[in-house]
C-alpha positions in Angstrom: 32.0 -54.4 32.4 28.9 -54.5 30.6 27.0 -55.7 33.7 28.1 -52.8 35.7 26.8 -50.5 32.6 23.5 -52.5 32.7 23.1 -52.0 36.3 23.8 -48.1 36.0 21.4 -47.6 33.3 18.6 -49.5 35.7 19.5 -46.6 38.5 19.5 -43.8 35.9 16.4 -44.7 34.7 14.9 -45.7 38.5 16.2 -41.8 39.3 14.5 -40.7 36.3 11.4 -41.9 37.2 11.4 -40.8 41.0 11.7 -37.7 39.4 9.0 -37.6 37.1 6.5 -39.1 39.6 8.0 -36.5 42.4 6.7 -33.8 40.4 3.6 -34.9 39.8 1.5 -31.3 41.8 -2.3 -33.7 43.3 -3.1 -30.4 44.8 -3.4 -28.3 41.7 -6.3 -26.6 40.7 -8.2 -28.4 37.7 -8.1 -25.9 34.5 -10.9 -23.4 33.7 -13.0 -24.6 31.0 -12.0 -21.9 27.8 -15.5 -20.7 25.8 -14.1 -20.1 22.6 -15.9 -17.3 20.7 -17.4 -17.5 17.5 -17.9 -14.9 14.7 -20.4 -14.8 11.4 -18.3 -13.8 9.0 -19.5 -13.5 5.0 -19.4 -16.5 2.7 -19.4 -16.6 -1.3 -19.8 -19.6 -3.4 -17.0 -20.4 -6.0 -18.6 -20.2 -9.2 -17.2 -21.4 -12.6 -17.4 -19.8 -15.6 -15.6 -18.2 -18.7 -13.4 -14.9 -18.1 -13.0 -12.6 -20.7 -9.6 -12.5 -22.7 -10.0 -8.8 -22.7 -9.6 -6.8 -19.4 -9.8 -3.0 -19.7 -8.0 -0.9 -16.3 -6.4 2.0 -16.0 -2.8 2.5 -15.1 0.5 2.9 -16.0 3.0 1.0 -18.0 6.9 1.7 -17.3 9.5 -0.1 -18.9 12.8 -1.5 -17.4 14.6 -0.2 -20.5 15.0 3.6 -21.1 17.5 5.5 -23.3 18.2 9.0 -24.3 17.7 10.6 -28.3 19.1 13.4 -28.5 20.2 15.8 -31.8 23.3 16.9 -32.4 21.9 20.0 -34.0 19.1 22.4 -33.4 16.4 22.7 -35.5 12.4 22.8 -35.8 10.8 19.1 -36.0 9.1 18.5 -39.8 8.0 15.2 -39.6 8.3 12.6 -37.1 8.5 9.1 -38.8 7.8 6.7 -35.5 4.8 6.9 -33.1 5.4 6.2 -29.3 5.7 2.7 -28.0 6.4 1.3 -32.1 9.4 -0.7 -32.1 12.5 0.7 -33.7 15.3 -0.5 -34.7 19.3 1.0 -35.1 20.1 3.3 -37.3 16.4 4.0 -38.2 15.1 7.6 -38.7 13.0 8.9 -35.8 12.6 12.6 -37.1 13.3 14.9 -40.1 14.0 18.4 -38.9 14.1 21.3 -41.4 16.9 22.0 -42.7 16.2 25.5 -43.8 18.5 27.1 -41.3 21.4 24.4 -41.7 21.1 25.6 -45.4 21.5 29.2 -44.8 24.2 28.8 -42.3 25.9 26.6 -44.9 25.1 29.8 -47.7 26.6 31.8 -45.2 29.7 30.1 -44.8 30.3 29.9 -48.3 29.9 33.1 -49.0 32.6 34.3 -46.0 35.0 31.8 -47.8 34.8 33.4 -51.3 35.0 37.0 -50.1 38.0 35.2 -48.1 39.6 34.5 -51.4 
């Protein structure tokens, strides 16, 4: 058995070879010589030195994190307490808005209540 699977492995590979030799084309043409072309193209020299820690550019700076203020009354702005971009934390006072006209509407409504009564 395995001298029968020896002897078919020596004609596969005869075959094989008959093949390769068989394909062999004498009559080609030999290949073109390629010229390759050449460019001048700029060089720099790496140089190193220091880099400043400071780099001034312009542009824009967007953050990933946004949220909404809003009021839930109307009124005119008297002081804002936070610049933009300072860090704020919950809870803490962004504004003062005059209260002049919450105090007169509040004057108003008490005096509607005690003609009322």
């Amino acid at each position: 058995m395995c001298t029968m699977w020896i002897k078919q492995c020596q004609m596969m590979l005869l075959i094989f070879f008959l093949v390769l030799v068989g394909c062999d084309d004498h009559s080609a043409k030999p290949m073109k010589k390629i010229d390759h072309k050449t460019w001048q193209l700029p060089v720099a020299k790496v140089v190193v030195q220091d880099l400043p820690i400071n780099y001034n550019a312009t542009g824009s700076v967007v953050s990933d994190q946004r949220i909404e203020v809003t009021s839930r009354t109307i009124g005119y702005i008297r002081e804002i307490a936070v610049r933009e971009g300072e860090l704020v934390k919950k809870g803490q006072s962004l504004i003062m808005l005059d209260d002049a006209d919450v105090e007169g509407a509040i004057r108003q409504a008490q005096a509607a209540v005690n003609k009322a009564t």
